[in-house]
Structures are given as structure tokens and as C-alpha cells.
N, CA, C and O atoms as a Tinker XYZ file with bonds, in Angstrom:
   440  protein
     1  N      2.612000    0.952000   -6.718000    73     2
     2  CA     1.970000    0.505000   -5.499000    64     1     3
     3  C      2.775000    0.908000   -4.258000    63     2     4     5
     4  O      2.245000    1.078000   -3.160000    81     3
     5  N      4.364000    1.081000   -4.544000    73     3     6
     6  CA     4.893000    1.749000   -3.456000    64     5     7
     7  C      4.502000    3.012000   -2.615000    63     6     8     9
     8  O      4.284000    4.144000   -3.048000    81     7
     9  N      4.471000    2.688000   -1.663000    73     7    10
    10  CA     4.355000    4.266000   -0.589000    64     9    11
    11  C      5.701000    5.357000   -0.351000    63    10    12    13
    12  O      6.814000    4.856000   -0.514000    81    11
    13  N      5.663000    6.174000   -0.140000    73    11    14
    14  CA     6.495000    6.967000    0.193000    64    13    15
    15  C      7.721000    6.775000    0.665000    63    14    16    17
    16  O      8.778000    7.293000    0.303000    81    15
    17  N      7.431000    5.715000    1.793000    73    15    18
    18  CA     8.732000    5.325000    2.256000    64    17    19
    19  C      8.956000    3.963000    2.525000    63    18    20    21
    20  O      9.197000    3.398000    3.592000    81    19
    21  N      8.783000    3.333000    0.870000    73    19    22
    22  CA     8.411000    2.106000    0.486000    64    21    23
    23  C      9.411000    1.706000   -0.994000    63    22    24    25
    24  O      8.946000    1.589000   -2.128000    81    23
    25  N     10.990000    1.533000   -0.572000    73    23    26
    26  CA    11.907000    1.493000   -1.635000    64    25    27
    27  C     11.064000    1.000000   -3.158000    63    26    28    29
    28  O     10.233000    0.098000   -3.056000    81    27
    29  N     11.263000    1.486000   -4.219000    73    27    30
    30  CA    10.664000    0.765000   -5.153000    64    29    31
    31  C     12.137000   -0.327000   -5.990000    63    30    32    33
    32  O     12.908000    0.365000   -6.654000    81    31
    33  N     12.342000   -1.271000   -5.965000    73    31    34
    34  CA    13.020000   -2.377000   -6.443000    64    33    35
    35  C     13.032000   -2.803000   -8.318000    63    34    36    37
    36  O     11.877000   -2.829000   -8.742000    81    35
    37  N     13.974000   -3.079000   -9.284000    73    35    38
    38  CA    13.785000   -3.426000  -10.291000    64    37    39
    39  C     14.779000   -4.710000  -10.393000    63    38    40    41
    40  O     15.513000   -5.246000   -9.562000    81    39
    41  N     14.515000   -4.962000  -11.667000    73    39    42
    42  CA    15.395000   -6.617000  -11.634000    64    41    43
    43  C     16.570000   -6.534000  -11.418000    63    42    44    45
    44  O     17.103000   -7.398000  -10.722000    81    43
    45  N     17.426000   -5.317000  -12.028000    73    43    46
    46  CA    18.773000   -5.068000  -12.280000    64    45    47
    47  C     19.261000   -4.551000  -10.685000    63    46    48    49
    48  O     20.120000   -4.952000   -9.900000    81    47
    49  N     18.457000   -3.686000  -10.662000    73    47    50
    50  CA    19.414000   -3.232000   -9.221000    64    49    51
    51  C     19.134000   -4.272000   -7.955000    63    50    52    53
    52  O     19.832000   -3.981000   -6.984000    81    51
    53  N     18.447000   -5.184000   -7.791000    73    51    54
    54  CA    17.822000   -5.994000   -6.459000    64    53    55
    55  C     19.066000   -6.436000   -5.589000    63    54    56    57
    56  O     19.219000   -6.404000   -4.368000    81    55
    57  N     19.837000   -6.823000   -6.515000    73    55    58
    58  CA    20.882000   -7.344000   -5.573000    64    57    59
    59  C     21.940000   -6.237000   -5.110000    63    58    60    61
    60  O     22.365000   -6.417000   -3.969000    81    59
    61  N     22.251000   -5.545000   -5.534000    73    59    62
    62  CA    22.745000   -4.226000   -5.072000    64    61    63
    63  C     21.846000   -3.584000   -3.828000    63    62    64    65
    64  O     22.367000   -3.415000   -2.725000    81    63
    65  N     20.535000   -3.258000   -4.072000    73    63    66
    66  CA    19.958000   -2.371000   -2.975000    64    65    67
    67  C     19.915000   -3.722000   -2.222000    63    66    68    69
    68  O     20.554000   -3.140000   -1.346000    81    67
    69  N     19.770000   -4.955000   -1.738000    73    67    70
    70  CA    19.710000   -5.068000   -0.786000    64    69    71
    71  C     20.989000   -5.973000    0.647000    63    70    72    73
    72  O     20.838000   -6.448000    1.772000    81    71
    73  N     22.339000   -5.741000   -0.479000    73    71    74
    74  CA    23.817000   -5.904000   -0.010000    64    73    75
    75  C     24.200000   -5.394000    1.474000    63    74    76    77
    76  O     25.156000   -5.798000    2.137000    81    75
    77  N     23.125000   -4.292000    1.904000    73    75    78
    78  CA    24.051000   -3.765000    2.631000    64    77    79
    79  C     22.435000   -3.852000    4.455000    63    78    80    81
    80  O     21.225000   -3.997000    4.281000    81    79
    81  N     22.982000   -3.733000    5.529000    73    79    82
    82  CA    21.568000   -3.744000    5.803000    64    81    83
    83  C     20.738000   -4.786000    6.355000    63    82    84    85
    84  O     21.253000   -5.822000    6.775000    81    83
    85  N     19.398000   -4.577000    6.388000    73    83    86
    86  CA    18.698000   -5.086000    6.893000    64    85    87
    87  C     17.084000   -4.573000    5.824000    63    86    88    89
    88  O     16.264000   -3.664000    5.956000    81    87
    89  N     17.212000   -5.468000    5.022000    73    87    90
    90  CA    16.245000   -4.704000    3.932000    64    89    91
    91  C     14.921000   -5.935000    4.177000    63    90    92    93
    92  O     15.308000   -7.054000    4.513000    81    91
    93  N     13.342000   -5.710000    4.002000    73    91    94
    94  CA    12.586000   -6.090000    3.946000    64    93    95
    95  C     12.089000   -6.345000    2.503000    63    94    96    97
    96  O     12.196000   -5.271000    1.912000    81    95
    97  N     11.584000   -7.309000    1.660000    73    95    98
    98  CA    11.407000   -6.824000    0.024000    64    97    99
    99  C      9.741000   -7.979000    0.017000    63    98   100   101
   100  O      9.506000   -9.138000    0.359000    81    99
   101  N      9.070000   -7.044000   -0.469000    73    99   102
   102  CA     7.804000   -7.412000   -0.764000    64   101   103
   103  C      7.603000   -7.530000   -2.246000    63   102   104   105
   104  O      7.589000   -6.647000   -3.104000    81   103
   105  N      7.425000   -9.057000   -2.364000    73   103   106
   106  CA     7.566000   -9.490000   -3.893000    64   105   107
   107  C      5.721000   -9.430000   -4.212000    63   106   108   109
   108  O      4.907000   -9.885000   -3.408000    81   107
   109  N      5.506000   -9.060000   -4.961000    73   107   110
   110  CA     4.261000   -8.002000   -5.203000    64   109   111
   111  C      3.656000   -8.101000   -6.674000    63   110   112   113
   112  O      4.286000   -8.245000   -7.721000    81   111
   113  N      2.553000   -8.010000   -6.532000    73   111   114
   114  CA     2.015000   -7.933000   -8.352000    64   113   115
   115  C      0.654000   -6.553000   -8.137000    63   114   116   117
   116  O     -0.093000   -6.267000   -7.201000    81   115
   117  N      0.825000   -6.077000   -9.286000    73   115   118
   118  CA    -0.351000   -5.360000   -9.470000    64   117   119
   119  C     -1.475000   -5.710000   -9.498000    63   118   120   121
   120  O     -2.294000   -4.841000   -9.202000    81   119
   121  N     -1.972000   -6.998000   -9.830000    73   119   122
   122  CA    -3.183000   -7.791000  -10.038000    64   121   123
   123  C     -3.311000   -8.160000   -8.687000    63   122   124   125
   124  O     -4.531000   -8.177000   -8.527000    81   123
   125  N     -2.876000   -8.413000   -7.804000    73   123   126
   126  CA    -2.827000   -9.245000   -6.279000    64   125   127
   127  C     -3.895000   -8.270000   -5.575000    63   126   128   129
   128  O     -3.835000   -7.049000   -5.718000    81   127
   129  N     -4.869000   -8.910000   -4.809000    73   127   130
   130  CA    -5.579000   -7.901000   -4.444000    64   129   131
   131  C     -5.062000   -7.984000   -2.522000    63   130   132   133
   132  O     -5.444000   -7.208000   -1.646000    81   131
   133  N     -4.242000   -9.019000   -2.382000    73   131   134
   134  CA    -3.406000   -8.631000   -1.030000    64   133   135
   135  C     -2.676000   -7.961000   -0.708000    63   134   136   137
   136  O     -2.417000   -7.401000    0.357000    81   135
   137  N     -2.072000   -7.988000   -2.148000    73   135   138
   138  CA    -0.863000   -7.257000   -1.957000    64   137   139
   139  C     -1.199000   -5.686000   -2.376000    63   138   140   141
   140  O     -0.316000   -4.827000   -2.373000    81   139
   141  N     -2.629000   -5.400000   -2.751000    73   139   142
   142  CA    -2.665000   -3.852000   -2.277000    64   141   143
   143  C     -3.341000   -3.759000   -1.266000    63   142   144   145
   144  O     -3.779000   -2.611000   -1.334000    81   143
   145  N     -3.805000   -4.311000   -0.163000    73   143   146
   146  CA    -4.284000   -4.475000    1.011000    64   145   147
   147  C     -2.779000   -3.684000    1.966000    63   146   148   149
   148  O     -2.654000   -2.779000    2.791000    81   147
   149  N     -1.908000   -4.597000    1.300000    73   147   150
   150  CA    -0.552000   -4.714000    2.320000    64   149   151
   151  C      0.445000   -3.549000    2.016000    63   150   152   153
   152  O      1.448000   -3.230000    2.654000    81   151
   153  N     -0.133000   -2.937000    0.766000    73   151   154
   154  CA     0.731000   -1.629000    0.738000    64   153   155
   155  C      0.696000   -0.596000    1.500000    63   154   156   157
   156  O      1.854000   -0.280000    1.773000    81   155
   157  N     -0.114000    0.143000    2.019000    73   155   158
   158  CA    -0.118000    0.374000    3.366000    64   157   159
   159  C     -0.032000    0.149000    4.353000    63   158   160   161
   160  O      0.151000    1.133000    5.070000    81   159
   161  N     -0.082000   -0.873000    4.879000    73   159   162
   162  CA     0.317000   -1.168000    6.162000    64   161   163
   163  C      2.253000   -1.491000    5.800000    63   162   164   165
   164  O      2.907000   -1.649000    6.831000    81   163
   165  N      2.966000   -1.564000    4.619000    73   163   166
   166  CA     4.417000   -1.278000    4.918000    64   165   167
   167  C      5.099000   -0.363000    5.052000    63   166   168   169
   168  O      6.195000   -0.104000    5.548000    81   167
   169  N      3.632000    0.554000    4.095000    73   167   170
   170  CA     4.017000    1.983000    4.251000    64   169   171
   171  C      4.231000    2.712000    5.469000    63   170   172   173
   172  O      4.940000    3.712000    5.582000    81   171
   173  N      3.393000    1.990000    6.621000    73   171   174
   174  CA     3.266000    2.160000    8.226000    64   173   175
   175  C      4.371000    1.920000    8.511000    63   174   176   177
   176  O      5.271000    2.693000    8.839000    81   175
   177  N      4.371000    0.737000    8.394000    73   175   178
   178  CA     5.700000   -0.128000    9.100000    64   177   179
   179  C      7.118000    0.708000    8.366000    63   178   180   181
   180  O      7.476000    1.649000    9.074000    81   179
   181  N      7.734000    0.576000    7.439000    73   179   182
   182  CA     8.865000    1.320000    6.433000    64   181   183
   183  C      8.972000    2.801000    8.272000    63   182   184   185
   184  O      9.815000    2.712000    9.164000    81   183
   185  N      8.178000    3.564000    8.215000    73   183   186
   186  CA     8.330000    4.835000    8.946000    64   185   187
   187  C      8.435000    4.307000   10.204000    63   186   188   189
   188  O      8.812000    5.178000   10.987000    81   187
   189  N      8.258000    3.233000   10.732000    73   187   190
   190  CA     8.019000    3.649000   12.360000    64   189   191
   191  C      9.643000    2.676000   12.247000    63   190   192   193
   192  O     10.313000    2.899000   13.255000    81   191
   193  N     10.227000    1.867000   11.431000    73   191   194
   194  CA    11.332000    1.225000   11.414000    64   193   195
   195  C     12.563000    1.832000   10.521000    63   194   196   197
   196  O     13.405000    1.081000   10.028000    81   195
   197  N     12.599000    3.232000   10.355000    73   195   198
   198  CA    13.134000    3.805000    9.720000    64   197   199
   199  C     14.770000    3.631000   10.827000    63   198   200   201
   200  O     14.966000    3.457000   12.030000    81   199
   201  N     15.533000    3.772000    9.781000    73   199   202
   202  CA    17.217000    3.576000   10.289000    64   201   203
   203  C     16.929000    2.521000   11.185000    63   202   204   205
   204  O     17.783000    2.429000   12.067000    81   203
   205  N     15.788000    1.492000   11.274000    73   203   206
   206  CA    16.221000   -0.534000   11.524000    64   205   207
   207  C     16.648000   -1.188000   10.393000    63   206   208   209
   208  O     17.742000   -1.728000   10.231000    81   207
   209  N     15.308000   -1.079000    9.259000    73   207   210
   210  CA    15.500000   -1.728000    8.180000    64   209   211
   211  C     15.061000   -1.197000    6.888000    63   210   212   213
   212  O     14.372000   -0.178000    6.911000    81   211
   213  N     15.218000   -1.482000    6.294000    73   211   214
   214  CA    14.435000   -0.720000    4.768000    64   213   215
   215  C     13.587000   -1.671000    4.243000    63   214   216   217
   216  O     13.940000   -2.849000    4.192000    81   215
   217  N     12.083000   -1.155000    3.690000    73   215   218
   218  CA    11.391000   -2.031000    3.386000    64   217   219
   219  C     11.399000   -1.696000    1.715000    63   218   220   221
   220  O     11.713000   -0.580000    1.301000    81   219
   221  N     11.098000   -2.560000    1.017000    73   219   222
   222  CA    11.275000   -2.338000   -0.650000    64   221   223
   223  C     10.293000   -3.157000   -1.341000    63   222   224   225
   224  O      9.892000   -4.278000   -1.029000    81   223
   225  N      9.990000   -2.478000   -2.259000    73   223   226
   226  CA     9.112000   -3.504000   -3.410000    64   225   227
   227  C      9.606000   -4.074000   -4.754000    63   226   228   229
   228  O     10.556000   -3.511000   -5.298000    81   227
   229  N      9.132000   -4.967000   -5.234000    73   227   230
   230  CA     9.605000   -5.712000   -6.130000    64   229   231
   231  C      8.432000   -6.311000   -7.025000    63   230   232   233
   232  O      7.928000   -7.343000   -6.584000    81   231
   233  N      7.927000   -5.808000   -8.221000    73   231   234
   234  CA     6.750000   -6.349000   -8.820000    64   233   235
   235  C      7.778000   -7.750000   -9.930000    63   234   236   237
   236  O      8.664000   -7.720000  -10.784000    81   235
   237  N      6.842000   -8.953000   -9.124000    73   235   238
   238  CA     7.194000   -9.885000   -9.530000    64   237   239
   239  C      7.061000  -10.423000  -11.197000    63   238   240   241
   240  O      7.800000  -11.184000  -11.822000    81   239
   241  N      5.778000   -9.681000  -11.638000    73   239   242
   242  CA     5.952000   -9.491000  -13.338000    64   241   243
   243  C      7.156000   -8.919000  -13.752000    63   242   244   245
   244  O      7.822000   -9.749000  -14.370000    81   243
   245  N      7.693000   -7.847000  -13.660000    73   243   246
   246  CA     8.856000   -7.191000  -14.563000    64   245   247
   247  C      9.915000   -7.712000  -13.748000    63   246   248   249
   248  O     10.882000   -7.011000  -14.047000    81   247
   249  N     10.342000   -8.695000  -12.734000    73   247   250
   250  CA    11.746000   -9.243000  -12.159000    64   249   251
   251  C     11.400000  -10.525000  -12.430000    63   250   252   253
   252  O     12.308000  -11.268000  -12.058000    81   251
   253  N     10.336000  -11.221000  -12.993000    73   251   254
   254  CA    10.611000  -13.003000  -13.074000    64   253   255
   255  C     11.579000  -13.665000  -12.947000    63   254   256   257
   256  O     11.288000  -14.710000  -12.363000    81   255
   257  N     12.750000  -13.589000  -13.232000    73   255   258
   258  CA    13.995000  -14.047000  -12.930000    64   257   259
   259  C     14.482000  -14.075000  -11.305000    63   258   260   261
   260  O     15.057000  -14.981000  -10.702000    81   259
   261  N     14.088000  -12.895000  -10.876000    73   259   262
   262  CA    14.363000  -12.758000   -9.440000    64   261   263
   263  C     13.229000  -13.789000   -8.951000    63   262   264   265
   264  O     13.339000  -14.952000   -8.562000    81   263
   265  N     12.290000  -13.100000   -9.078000    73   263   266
   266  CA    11.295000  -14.497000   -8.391000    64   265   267
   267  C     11.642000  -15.579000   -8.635000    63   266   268   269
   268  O     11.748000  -16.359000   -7.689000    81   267
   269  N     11.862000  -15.906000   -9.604000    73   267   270
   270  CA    11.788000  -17.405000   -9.453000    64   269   271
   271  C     12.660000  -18.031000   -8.741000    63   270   272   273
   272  O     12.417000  -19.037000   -8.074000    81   271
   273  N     14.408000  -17.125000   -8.897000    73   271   274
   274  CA    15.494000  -17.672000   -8.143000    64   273   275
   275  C     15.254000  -17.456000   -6.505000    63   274   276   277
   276  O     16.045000  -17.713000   -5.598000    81   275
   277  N     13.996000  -16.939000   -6.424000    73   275   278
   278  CA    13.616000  -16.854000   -4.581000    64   277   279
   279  C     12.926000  -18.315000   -4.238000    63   278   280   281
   280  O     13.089000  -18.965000   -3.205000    81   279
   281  N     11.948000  -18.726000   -5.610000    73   279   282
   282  CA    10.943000  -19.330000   -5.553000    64   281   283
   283  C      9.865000  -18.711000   -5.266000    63   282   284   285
   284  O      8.950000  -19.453000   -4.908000    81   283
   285  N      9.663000  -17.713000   -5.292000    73   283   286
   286  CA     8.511000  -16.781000   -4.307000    64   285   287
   287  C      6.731000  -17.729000   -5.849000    63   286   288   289
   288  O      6.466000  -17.604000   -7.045000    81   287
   289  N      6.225000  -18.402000   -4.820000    73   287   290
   290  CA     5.296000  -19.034000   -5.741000    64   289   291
   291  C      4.018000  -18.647000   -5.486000    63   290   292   293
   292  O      3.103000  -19.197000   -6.099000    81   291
   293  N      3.693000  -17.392000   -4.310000    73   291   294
   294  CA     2.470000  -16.792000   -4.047000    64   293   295
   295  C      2.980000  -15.480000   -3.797000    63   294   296   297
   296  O      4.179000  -15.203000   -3.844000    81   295
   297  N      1.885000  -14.518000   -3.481000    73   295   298
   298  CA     2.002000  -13.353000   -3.373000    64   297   299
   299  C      0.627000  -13.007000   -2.707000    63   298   300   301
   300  O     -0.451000  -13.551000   -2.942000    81   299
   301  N      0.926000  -11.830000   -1.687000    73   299   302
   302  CA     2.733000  -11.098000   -1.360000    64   301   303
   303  C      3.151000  -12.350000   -0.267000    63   302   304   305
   304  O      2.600000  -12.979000    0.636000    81   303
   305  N      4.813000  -12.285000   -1.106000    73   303   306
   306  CA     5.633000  -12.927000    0.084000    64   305   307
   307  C      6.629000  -11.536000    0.187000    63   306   308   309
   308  O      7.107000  -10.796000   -0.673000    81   307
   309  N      6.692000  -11.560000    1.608000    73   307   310
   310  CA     7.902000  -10.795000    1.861000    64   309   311
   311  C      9.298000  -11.446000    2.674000    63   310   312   313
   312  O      9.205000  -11.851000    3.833000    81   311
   313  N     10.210000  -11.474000    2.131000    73   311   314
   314  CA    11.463000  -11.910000    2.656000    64   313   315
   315  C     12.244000  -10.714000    2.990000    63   314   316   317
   316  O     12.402000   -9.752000    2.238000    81   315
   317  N     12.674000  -10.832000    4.051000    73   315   318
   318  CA    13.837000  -10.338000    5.026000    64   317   319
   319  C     15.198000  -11.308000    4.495000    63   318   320   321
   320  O     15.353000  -12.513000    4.296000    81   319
   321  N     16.321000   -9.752000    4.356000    73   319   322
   322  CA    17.681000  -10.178000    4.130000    64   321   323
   323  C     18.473000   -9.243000    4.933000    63   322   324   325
   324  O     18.181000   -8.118000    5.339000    81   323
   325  N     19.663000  -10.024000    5.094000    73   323   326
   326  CA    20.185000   -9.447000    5.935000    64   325   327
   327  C     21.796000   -9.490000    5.422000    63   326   328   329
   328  O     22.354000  -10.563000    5.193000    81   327
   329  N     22.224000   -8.663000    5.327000    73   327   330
   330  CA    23.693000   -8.276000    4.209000    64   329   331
   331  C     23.380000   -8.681000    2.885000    63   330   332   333
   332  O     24.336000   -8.863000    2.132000    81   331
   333  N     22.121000   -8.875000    2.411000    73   331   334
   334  CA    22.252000   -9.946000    0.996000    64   333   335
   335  C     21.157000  -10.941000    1.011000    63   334   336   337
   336  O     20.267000  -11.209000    0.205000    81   335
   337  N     21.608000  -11.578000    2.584000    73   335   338
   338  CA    21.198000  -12.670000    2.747000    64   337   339
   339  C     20.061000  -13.198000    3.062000    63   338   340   341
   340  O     19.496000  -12.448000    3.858000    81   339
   341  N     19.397000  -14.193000    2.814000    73   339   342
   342  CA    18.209000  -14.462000    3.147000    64   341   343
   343  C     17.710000  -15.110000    4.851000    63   342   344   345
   344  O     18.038000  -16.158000    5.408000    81   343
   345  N     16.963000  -14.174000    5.237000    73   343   346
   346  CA    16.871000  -15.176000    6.912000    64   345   347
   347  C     15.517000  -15.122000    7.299000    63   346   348   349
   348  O     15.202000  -15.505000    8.425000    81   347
   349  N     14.868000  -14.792000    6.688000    73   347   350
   350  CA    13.147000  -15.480000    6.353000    64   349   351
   351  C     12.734000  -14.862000    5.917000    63   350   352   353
   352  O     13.223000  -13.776000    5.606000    81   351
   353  N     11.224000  -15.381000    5.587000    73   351   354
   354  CA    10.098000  -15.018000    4.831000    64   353   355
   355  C      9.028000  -14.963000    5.606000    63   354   356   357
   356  O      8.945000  -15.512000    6.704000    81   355
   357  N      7.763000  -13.996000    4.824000    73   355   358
   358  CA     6.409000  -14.374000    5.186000    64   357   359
   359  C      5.857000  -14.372000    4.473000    63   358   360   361
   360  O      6.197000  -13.457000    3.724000    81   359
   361  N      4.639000  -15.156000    3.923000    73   359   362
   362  CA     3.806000  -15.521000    3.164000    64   361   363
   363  C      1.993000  -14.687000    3.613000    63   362   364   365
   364  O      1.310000  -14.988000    4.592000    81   363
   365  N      1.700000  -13.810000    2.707000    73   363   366
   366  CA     0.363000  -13.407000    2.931000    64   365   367
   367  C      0.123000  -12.100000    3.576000    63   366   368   369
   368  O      1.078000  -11.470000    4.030000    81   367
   369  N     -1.192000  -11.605000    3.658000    73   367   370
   370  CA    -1.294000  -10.391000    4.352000    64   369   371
   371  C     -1.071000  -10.754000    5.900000    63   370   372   373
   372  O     -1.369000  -11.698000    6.631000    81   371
   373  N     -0.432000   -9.596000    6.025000    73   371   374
   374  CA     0.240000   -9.203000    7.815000    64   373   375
   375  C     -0.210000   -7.938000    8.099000    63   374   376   377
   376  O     -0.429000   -7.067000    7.257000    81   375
   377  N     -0.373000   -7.819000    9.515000    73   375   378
   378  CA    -0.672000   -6.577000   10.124000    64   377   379
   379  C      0.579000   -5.710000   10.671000    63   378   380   381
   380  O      1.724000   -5.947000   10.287000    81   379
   381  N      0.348000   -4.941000   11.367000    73   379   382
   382  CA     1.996000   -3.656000   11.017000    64   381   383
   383  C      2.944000   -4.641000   12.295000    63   382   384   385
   384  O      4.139000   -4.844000   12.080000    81   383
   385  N      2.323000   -5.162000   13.507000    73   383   386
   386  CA     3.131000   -5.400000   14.307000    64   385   387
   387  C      3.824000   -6.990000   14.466000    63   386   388   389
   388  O      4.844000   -7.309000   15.077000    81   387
   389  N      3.065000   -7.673000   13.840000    73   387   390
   390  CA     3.696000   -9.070000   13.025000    64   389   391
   391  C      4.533000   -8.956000   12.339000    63   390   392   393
   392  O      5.464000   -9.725000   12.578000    81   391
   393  N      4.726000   -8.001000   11.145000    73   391   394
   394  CA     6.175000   -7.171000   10.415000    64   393   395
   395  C      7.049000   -6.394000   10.973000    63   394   396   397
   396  O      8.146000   -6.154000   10.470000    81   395
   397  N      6.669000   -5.961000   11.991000    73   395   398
   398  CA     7.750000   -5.256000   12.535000    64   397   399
   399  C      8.152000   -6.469000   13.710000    63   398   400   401
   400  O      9.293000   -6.221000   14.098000    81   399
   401  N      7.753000   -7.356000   14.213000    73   399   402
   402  CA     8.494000   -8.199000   15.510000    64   401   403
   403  C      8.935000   -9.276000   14.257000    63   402   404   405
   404  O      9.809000  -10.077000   14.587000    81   403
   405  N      8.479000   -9.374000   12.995000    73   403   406
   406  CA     9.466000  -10.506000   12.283000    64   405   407
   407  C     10.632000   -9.442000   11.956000    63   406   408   409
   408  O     11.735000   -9.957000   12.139000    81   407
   409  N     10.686000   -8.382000   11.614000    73   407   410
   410  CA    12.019000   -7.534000   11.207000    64   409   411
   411  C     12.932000   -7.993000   12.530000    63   410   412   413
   412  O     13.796000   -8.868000   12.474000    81   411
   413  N     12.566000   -7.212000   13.771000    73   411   414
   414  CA    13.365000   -6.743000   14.453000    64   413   415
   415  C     14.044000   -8.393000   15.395000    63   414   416   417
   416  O     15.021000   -8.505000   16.135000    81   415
   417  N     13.152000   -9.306000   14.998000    73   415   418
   418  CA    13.999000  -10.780000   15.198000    64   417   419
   419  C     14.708000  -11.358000   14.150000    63   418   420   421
   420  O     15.061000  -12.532000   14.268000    81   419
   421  N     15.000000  -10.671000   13.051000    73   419   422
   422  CA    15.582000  -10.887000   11.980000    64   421   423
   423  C     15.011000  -12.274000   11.473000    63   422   424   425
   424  O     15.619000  -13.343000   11.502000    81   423
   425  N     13.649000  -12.041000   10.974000    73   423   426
   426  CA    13.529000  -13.370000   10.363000    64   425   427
   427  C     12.993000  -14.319000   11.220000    63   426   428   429
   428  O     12.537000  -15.220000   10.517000    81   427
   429  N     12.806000  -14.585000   12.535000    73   427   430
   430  CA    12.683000  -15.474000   13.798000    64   429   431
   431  C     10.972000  -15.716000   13.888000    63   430   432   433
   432  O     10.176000  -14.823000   14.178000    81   431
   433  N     10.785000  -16.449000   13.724000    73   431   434
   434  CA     8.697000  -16.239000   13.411000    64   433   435
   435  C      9.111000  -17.629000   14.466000    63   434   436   437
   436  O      9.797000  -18.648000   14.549000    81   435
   437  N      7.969000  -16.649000   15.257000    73   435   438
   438  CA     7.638000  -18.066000   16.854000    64   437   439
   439  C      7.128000  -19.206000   16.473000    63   438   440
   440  O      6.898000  -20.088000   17.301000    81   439
């Protein structure tokens, strides 16, 4: 479901790719019919925020472990981290410029 310039994420490496940075991670299922709504529009977003943040995917079937230690209990949620760290989330389909003003406030939703 990833786009081009749409990191693809697995269980093992998650915490590694997103250590360093300002990474975006869209916890995602194949069955979700939002979350292929929303694959393009990160695919938008990923390019016009290129060298801000990195956006990445994460199919929540093959990482269960990761999900769950997020809690992520709907989909798509996407959480913003920042060195690692967690400094928010969003819950549901978003349009490109709601994702890009939650990136670039790191997490800060008005």
C-alpha cells in the first residue's frame, strides 16, 4: 500500500527506522478501506515534506506487537515521533494539509 516515497516499516526494524528524526508512521491494514483512501494523500504529503520528516508505513497485522504497545485500537492512526519519541497522533482519514501543519508543529493539533 506504500507509495514511492512512503517508507515501508516491519516489526523488527520500527524502532530503529524511527530513532533518528522526525518520522511520521501510519499504522495501516490492508482490509481498511481508509487507510487506502489515505495512501495517497501521504504519498503527497512524504514529497512536498521531504528532508522535514519521513513518513512510513506499518501494516498493523504483521507488527501486532508494535500495535498494541502503541495501543493503536483503530485505523489508520498515524503517530508522529520525534527522536523515537512519541508527540502525537491522529486518528482517521486526513487531507494533505492537516498532515503536513500536524508534522511541522510536531504533534501540536489546535
Amino acid at each position: 500500500m506504500a507509495g514511492d516515497n512512503i517508507r515501508k516499516l516491519s516489526e523488527e526494524s520500527f524502532y530503529k527506522d524511527v530513532e533518528h528524526g522526525i518520522t511520521l508512521v501510519d499504522f495501516f491494514a490492508d482490509w481498511c478501506g481508509p487507510c487506502r483512501m489515505l495512501a495517497p494523500v501521504l504519498d503527497k504529503v512524504a514529497k512536498e515534506i521531504e528532508g522535514i520528516a519521513t513518513i512510513a508505513q506499518l501494516d498493523i497485522d504483521n507488527a501486532q506487537r508494535i500495535a498494541s504497545s502503541f495501543q493503536v485500537t483503530s485505523v489508520p492512526t498515524m503517530i508522529l515521533f520525534d527522536q523515537g519519541k512519541e508527540v502525537g497522533r491522529l486518528i482517521g482519514l486526513r487531507d494533505p494539509e492537516s498532515i503536513k501543519n500536524f508534522i511541522r508543529s510536531k504533534g501540536k493539533t489546535e
